[in-house]
MIVEXBA-113970 format. One line per field, with one value per residue: residue in one letter; x, y, z of N, C-alpha, C, O in turn. Coordinates in pm, 1 decimal, padded with zeros to 6 digits, m for minus. Example, Ala and Ser with C-alpha at 12.3 -4.5 7.8 and 13.67 -1.06 7.14 Angstrom:
BEGIN
residu [A  S]
n_px [01319.0  01285.0]
n_py [m00569.0  m00225.0]
n_pz [00780.0  00708.0]
ca_px [01230.0  01367.0]
ca_py [m00450.0  m00106.0]
ca_pz [00780.0  00714.0]
c_px [01320.0  01290.0]
c_py [m00330.0  00003.0]
c_pz [00780.0  00787.0]
o_px [01423.6  01340.9]
o_py [m00331.9  00113.8]
o_pz [00846.5  00803.9]
END
This chain:
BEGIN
residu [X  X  X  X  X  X  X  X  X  X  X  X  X  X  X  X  X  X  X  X  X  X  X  X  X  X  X  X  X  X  X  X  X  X  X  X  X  X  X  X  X  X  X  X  X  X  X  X  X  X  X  X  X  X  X  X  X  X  X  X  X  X  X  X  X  X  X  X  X  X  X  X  X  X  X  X  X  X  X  X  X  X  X  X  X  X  X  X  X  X  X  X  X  X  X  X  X  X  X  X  X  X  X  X  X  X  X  X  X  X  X  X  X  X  X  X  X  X  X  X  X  X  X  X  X  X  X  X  X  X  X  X  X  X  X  X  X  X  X  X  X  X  X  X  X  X  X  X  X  X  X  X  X  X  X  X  X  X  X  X  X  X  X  X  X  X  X  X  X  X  X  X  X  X  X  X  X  X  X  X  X  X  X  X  X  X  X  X  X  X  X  X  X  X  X  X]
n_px [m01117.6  m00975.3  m01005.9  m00895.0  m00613.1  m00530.1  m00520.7  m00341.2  m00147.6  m00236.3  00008.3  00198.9  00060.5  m00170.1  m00045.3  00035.0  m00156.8  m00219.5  00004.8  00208.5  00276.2  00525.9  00664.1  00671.7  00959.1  01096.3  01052.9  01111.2  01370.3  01446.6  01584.4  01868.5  01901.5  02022.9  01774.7  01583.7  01423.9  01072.9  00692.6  00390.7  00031.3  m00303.9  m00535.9  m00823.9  m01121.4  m01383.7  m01690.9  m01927.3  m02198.7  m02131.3  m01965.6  m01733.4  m01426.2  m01141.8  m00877.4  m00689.2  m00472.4  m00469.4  m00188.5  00050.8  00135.4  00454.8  00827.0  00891.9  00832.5  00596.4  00449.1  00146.7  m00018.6  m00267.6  m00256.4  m00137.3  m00102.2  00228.4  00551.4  00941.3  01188.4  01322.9  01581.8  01531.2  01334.2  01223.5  01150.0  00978.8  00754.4  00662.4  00773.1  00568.4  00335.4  00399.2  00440.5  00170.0  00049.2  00175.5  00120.8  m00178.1  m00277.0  m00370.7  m00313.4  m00090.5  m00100.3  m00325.5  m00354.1  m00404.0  m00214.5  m00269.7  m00163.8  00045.3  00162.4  00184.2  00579.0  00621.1  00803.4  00913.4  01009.6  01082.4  01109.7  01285.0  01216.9  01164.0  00869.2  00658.1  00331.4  00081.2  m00154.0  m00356.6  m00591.2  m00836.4  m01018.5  m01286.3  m01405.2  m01147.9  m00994.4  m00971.4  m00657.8  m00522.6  m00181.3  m00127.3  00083.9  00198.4  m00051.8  m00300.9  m00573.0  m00797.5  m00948.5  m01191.1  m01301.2  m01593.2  m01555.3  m01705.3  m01785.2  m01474.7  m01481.9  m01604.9  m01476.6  m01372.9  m01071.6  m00967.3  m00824.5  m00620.5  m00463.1  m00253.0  m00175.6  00088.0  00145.2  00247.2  00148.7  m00092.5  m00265.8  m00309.5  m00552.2  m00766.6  m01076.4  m01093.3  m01333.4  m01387.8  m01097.0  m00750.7  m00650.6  m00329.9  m00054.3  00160.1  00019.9  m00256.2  m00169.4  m00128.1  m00389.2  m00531.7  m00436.0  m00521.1  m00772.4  m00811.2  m00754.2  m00921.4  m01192.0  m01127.9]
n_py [00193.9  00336.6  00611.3  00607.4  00625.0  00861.0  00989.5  01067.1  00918.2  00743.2  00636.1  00611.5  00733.9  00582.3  00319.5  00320.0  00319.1  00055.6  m00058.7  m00326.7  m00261.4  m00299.5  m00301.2  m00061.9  00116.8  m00056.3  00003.7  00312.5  00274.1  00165.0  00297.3  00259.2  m00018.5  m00251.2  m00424.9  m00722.1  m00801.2  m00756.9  m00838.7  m00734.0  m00864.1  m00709.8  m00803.6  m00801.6  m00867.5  m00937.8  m01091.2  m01358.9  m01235.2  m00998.0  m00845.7  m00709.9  m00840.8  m00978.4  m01172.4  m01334.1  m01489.8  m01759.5  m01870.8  m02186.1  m02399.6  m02302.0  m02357.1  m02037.1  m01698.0  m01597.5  m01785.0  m01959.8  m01743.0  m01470.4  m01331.9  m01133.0  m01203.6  m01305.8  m01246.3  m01276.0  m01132.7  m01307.8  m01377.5  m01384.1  m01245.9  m00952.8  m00719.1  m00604.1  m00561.3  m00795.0  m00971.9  m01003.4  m01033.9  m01325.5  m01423.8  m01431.6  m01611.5  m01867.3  m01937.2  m01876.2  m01986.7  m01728.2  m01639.8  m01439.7  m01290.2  m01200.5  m01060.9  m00698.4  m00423.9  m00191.3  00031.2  00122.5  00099.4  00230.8  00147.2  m00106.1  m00207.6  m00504.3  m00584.7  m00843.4  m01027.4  m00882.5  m00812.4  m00536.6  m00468.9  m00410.8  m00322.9  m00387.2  m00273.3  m00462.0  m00547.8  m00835.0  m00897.3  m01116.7  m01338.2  m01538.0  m01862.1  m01976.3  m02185.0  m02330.0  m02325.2  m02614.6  m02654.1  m02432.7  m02272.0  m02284.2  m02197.4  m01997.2  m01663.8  m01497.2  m01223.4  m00998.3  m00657.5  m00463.4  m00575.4  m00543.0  m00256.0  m00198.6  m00287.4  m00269.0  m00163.9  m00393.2  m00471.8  m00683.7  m01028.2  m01128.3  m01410.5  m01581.4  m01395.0  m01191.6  m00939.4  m00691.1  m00612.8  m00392.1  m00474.7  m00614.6  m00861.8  m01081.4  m01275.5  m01451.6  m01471.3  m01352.4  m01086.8  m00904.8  m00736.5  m00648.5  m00701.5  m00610.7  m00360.3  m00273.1  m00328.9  m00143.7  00044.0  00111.9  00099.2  00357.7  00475.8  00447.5  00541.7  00868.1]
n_pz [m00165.4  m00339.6  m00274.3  m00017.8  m00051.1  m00143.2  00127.2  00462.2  00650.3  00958.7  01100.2  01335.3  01580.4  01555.6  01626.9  01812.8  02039.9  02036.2  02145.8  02323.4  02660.7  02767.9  02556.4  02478.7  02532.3  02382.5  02148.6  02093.0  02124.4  01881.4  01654.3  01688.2  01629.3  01380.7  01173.5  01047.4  00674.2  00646.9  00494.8  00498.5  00403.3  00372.7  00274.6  00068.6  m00042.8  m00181.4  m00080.1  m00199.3  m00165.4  m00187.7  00026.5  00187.7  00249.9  00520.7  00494.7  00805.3  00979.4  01188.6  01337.6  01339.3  01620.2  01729.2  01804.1  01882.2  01861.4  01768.8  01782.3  01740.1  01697.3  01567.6  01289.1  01010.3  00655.5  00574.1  00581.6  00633.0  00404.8  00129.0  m00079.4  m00337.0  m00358.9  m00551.5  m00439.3  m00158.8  m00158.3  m00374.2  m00177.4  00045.7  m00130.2  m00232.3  00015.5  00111.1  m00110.1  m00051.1  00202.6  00226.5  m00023.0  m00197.9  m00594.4  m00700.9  m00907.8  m00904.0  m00714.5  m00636.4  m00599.5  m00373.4  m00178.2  00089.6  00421.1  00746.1  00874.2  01070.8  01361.6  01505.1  01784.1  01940.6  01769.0  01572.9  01325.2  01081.1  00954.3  00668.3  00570.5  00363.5  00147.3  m00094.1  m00277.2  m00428.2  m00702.5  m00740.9  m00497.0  m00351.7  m00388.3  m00103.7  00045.6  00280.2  00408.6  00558.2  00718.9  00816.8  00921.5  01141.5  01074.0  00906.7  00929.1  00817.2  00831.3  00801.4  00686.0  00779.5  01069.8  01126.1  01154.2  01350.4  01610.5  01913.2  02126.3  02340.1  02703.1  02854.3  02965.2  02712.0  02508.7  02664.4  02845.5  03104.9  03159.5  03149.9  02798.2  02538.3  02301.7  01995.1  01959.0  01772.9  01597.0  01798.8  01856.4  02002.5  01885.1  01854.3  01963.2  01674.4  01461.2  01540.0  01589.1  01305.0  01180.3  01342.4  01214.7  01008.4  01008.0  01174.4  00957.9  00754.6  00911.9  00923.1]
ca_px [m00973.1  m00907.8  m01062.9  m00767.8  m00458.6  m00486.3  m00550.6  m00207.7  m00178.4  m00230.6  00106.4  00255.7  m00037.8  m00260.1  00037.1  00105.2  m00310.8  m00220.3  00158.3  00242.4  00324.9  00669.5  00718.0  00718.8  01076.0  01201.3  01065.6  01237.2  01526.1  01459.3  01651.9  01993.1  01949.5  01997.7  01691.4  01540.7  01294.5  00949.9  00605.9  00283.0  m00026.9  m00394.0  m00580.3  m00930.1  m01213.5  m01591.7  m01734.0  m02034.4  m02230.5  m02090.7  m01931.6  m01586.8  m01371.8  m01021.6  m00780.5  m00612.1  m00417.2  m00395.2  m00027.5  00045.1  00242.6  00592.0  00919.2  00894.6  00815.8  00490.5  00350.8  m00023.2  m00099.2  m00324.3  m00194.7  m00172.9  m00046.0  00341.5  00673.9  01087.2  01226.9  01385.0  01667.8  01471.7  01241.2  01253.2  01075.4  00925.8  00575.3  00689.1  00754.9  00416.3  00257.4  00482.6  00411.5  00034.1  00034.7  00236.5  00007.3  m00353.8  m00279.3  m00402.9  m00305.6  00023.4  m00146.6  m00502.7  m00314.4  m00390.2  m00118.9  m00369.5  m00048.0  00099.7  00068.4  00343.5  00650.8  00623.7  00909.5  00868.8  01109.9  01055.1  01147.2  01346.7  01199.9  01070.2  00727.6  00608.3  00230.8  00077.0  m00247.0  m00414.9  m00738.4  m00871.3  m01110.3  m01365.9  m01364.6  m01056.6  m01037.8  m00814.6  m00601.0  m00376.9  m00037.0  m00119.8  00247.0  00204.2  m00161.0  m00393.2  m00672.9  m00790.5  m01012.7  m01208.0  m01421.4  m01618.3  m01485.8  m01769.5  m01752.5  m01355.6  m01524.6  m01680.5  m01394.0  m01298.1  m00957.0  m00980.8  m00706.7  m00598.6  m00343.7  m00286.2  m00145.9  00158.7  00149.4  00193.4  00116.4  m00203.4  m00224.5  m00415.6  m00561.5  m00893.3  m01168.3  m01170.9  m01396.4  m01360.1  m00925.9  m00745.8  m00562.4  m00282.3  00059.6  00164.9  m00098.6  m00372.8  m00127.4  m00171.4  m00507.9  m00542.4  m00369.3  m00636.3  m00931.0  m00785.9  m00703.2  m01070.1  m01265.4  m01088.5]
ca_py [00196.3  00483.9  00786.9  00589.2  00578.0  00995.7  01045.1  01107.2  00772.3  00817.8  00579.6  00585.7  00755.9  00492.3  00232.3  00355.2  00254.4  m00111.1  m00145.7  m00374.8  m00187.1  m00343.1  m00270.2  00099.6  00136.9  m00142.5  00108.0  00460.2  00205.8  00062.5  00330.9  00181.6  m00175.9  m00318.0  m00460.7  m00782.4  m00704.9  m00846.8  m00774.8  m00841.1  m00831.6  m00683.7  m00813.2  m00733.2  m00912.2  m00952.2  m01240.3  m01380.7  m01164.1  m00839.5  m00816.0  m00695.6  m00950.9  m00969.2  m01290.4  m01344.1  m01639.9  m01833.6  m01962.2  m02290.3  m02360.4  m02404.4  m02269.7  m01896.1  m01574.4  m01574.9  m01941.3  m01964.5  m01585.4  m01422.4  m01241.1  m01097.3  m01341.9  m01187.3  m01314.9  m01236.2  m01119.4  m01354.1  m01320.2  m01389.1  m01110.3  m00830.3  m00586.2  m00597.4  m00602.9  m00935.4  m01070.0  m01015.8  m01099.5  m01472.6  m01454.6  m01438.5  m01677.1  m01935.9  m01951.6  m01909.0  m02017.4  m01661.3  m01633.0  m01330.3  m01253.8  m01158.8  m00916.0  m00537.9  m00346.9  m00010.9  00132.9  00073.0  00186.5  00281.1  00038.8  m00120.9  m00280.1  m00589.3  m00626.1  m00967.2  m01115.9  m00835.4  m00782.5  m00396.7  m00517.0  m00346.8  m00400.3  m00326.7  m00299.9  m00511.2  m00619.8  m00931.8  m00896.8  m01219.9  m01411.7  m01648.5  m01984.7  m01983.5  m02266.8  m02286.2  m02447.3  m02700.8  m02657.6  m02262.4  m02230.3  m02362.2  m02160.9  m01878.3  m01600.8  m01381.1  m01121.7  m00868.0  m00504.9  m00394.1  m00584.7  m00515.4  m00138.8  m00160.6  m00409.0  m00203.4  m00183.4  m00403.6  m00535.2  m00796.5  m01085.1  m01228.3  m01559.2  m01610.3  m01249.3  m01147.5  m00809.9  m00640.9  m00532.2  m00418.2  m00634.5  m00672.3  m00991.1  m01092.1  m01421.9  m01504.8  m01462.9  m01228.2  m01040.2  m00812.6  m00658.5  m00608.5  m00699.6  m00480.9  m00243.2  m00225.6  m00293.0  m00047.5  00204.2  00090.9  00155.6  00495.5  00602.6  00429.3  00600.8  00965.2]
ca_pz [m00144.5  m00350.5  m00124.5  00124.1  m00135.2  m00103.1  00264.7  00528.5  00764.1  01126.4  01149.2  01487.1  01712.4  01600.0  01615.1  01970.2  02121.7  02051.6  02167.0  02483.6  02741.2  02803.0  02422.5  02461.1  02545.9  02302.3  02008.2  02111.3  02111.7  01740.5  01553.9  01683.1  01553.8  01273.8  01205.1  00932.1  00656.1  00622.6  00480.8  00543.8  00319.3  00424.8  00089.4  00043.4  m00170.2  m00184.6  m00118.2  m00270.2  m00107.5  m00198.6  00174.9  00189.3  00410.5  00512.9  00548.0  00876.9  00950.2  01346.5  01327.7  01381.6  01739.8  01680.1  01952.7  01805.8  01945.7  01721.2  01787.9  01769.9  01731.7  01466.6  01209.8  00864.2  00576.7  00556.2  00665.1  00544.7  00295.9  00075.2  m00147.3  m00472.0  m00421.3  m00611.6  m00376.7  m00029.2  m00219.5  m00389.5  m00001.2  00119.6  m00192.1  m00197.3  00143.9  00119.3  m00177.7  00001.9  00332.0  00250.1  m00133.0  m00345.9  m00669.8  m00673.7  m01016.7  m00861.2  m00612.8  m00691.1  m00479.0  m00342.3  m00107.6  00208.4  00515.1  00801.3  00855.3  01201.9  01438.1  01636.5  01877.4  01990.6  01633.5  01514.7  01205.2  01042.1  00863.4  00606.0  00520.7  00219.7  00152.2  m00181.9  m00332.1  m00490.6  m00751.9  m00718.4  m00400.7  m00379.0  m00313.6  00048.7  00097.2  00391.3  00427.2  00737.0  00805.9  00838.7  00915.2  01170.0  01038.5  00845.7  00942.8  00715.0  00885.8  00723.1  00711.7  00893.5  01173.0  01180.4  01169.8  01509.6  01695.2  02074.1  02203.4  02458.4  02761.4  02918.2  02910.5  02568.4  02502.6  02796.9  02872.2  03259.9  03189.4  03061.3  02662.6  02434.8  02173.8  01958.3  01948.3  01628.7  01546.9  01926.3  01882.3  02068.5  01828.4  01944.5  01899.4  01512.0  01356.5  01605.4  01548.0  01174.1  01196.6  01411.4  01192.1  00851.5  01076.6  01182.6  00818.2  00713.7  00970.3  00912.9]
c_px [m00909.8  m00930.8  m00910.2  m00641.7  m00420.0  m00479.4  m00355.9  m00235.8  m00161.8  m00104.1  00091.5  00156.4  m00122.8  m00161.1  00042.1  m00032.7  m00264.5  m00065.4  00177.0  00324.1  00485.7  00750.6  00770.9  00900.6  01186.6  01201.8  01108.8  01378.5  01578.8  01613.0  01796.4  02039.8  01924.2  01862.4  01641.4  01403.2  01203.6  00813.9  00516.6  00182.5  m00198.7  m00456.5  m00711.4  m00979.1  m01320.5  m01635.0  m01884.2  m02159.3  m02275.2  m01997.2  m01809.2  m01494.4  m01189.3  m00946.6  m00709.6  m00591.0  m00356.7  m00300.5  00002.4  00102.1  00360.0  00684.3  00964.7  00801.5  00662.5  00385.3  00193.0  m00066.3  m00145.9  m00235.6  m00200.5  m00060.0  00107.4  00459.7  00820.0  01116.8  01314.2  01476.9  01623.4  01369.5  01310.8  01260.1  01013.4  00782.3  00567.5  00650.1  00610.4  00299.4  00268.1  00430.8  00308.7  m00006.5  00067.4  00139.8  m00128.4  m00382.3  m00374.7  m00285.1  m00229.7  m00064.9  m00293.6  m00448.9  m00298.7  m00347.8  m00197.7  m00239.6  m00049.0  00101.0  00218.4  00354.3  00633.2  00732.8  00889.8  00995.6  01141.6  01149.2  01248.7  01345.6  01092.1  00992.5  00695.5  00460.9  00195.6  m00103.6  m00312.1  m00560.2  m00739.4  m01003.0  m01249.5  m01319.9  m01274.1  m01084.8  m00933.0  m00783.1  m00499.0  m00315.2  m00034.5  00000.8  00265.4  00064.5  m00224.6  m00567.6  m00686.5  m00924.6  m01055.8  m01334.4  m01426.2  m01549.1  m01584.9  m01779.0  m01607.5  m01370.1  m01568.2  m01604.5  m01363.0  m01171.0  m01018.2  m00835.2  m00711.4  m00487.1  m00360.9  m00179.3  m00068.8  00167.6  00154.5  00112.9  m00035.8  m00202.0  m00322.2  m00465.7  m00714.4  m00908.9  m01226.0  m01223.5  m01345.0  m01222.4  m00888.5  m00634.7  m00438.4  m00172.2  00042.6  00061.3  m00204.9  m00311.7  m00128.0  m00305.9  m00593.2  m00508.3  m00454.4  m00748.5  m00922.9  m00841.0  m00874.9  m01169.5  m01202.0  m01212.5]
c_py [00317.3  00586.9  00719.1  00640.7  00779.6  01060.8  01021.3  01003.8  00816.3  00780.0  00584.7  00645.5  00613.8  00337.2  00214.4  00313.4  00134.9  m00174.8  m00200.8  m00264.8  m00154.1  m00347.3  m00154.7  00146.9  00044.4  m00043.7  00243.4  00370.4  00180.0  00129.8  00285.0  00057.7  m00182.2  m00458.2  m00596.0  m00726.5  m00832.5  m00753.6  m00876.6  m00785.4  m00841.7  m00694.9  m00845.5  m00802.7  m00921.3  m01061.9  m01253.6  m01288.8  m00973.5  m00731.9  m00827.8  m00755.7  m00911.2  m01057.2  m01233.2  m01466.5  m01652.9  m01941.2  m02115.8  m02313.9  m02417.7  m02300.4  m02163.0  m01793.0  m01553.4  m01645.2  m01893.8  m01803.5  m01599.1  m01323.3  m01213.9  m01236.9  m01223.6  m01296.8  m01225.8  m01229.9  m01206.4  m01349.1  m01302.4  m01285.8  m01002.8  m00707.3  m00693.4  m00619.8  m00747.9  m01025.8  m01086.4  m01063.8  m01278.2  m01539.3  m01525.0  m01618.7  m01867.8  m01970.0  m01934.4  m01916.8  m01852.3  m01632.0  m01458.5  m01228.9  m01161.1  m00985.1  m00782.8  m00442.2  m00207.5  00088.3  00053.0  00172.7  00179.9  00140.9  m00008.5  m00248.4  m00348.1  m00630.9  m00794.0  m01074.4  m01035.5  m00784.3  m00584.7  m00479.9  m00395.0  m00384.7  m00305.5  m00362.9  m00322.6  m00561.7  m00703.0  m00905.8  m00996.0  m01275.2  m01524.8  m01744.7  m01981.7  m02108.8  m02263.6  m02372.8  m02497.2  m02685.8  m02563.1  m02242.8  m02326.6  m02340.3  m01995.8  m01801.1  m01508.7  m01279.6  m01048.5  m00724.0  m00461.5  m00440.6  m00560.6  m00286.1  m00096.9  m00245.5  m00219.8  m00268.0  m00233.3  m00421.6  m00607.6  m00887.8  m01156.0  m01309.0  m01572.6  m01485.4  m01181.5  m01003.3  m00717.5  m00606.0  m00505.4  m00505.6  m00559.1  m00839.3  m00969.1  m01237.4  m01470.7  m01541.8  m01342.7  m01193.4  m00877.6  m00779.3  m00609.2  m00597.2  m00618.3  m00337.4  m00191.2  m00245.7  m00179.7  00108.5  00221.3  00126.1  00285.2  00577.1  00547.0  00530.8  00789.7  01033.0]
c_pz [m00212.8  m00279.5  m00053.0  00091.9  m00124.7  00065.1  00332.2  00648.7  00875.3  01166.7  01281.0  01624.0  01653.9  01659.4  01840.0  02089.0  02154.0  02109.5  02339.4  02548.1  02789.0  02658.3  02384.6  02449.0  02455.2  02177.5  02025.9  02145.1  01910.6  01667.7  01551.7  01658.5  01443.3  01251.6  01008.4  00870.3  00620.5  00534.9  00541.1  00436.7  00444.3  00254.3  00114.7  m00082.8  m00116.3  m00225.7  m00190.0  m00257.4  m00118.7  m00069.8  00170.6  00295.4  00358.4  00566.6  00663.0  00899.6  01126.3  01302.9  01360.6  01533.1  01698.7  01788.7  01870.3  01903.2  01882.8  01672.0  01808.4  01816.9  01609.3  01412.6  01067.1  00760.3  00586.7  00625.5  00622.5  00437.1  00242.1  m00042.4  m00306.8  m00499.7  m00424.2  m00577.0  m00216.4  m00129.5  m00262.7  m00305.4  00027.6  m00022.3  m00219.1  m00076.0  00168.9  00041.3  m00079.5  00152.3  00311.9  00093.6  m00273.0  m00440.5  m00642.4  m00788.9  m00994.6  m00726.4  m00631.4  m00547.8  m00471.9  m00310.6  00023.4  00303.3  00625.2  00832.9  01037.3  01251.9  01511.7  01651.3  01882.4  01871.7  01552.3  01407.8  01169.8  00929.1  00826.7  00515.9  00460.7  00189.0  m00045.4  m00268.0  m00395.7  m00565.1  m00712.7  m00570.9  m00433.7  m00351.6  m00197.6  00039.4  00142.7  00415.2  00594.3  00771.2  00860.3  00941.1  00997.8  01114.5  00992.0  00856.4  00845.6  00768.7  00806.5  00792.7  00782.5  00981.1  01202.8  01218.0  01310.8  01669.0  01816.9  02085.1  02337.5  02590.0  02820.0  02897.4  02783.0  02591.3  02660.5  02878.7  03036.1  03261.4  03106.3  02912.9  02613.4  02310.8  02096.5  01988.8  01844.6  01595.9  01673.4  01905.2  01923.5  01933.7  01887.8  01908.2  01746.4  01452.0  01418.0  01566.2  01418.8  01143.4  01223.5  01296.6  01020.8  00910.1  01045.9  01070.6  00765.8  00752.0  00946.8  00834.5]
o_px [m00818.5  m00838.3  m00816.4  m00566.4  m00306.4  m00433.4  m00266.2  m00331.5  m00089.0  m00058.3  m00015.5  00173.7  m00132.1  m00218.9  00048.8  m00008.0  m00260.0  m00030.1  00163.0  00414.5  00544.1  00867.0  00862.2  00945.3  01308.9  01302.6  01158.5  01479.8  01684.7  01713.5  01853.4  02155.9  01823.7  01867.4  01663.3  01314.1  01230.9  00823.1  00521.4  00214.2  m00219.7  m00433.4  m00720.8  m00920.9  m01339.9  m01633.8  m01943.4  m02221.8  m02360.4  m01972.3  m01757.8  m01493.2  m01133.3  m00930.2  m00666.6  m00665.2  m00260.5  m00319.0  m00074.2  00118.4  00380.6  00639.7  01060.2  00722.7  00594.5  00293.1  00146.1  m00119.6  m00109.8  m00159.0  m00279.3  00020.8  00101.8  00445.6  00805.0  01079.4  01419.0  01413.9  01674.6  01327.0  01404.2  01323.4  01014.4  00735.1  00486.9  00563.8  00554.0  00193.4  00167.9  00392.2  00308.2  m00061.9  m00016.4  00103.7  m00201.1  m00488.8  m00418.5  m00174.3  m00290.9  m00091.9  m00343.0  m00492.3  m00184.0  m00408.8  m00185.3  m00208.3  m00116.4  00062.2  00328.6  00270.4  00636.4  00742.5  00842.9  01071.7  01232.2  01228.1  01306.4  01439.4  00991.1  01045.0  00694.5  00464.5  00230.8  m00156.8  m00314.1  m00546.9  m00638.3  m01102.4  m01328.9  m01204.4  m01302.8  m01190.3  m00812.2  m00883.4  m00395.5  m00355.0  00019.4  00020.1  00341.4  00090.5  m00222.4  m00656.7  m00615.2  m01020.6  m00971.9  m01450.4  m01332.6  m01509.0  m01540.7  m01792.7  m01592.9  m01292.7  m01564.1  m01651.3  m01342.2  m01149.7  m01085.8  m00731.6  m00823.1  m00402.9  m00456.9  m00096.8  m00137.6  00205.5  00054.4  00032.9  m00037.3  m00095.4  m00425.4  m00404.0  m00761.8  m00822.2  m01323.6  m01135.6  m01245.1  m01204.8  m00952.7  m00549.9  m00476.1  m00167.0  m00055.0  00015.1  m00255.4  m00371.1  m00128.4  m00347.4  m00688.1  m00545.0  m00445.6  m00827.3  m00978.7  m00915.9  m00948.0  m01228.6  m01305.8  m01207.5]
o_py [00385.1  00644.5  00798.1  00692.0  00822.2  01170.4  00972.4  01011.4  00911.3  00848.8  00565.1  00610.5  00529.6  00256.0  00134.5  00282.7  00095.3  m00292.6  m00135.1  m00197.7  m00052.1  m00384.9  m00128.2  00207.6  00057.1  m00010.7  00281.1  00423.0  00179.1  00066.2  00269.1  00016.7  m00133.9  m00566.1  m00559.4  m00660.3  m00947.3  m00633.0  m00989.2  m00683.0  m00917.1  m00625.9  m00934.9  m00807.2  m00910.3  m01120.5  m01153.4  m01273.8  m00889.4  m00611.4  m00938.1  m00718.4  m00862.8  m01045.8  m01118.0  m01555.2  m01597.6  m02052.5  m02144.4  m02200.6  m02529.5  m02199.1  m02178.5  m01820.3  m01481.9  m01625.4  m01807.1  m01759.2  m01689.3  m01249.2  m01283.1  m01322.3  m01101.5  m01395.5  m01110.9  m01315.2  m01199.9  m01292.7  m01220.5  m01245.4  m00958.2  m00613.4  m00814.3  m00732.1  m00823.7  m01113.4  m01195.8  m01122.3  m01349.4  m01655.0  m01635.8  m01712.7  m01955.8  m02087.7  m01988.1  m01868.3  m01870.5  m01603.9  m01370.5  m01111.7  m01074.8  m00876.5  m00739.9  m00407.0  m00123.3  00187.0  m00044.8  00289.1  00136.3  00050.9  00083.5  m00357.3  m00300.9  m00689.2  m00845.0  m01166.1  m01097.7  m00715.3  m00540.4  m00541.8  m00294.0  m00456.4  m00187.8  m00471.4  m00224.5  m00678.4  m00700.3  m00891.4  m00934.0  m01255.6  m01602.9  m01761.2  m01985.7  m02177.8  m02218.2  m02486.2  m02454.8  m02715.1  m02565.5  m02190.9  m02444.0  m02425.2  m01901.5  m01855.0  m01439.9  m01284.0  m01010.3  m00698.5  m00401.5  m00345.6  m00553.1  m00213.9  00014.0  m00258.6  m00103.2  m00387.4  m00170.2  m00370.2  m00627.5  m00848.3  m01226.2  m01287.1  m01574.7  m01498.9  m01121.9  m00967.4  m00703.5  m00546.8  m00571.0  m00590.4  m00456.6  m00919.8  m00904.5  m01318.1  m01541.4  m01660.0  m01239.8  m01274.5  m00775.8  m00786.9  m00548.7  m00497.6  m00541.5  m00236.7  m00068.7  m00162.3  m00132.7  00225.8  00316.1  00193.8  00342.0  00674.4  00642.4  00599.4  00849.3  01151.6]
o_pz [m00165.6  m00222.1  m00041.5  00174.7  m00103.5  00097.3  00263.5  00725.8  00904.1  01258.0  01338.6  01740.7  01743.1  01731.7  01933.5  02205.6  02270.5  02115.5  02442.5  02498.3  02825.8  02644.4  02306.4  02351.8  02450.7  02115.1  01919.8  02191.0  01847.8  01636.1  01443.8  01658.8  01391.3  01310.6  00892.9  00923.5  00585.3  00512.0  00590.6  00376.2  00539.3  00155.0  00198.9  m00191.2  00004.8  m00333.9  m00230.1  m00362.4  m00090.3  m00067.8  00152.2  00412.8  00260.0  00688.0  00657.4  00857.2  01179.4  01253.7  01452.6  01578.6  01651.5  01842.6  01794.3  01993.7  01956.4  01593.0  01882.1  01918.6  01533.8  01474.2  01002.6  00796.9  00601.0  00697.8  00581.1  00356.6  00306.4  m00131.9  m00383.0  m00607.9  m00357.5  m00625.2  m00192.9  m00147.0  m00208.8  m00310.5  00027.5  m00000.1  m00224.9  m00059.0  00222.7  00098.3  m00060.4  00153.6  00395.5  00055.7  m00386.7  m00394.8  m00581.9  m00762.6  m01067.1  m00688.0  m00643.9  m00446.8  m00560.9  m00377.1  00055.9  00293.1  00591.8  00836.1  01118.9  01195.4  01615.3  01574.1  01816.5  01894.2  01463.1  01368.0  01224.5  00836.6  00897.0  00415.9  00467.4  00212.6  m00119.6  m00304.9  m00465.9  m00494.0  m00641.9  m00533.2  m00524.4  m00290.5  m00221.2  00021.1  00093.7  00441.8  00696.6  00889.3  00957.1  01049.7  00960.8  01112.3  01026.5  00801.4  00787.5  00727.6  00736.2  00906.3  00880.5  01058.2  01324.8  01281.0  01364.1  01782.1  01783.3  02064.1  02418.8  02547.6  02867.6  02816.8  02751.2  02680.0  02762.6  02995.1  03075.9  03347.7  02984.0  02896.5  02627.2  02246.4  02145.4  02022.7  01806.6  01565.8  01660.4  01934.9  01902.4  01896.5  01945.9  01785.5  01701.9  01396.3  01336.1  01527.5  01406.8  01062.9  01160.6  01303.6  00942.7  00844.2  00951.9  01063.0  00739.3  00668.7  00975.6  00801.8]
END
């Protein structure tokens, strides 16, 4: 993670592989809304193993624009935090139960706009010393994914429809889930800056 914390982020070309198609034109719109803030956290530990994995979290279904998708632990900013880093570390803590205290903030990576929900996410990328113990808030969380970094090393852009989707997108297949918008898109943009 350090070699990364000096390198120059691919941001918005890699951002731009993974964006729905019918999204394009909502983001050369963004800069005129007022927009909510969020984070998200990409947090990093070694499991027993020695095999570097990375929490993702399939949503629960509930009537929201971001029912039963995959995604990074992260949500809104709330008035009690201090910082946007706070959020996504609260965030994290609060949905797949790590410890705020165990969270070593590396850097962050570009801010990305989802239309759909309105919110500018800002993800941040962390490490966990020891493997955690995950526990996920059944109210938040149907389940929690932890793939190794090297298989998230060799994932293809693929397309097709994801969840209700009429229209083709890009996505990854991660742990047989389609993963896609935001989160492919910051995915997408940690590979990039990895692989550089």
């Amino acid at each position: 993670m350090l070699k990364l914390k000096n390198k120059s982020l691919p941001g918005i070309k890699s951002h731009i592989e993974l964006v729905p198609e019918n999204r394009l034109k909502l983001l050369k719109n963004q800069l005129k809304i007022k927009k909510k803030d969020a984070a998200v956290s990409l947090c990093f530990f070694a499991d027993s193993n020695q095999n570097t994995r990375l929490p993702l979290i399939l949503r629960n279904t509930y009537d929201g624009v971001h029912s039963n998708q995959v995604s990074f632990p992260g949500g809104k900013r709330e008035e009690l935090d201090i910082n946007l880093v706070e959020t996504a570390k609260r965030e994290t803590a609060e949905e797949i139960g790590l410890k705020k205290s165990k969270m070593k903030l590396q850097f962050k990576l570009t801010d990305i706009y989802i239309p759909p929900s309105n919110f500018l996410v800002r993800p941040y990328i962390f490490t966990v010393g020891n493997e955690p113990i995950i526990k996920p808030d059944p109210d938040e969380v149907i389940e929690v994914l932890t793939p190794e970094l090297s298989s998230l090393m060799n994932l293809e852009i693929k397309h097709g429809q994801t969840n209700n989707q009429k229209i083709k997108n890009p996505y990854f297949l991660i742990e047989d889930h389609i993963v896609w918008g935001a989160t492919a898109m910051i995915l997408n943009e940690f590979l990039s800056l990895f692989n550089q």
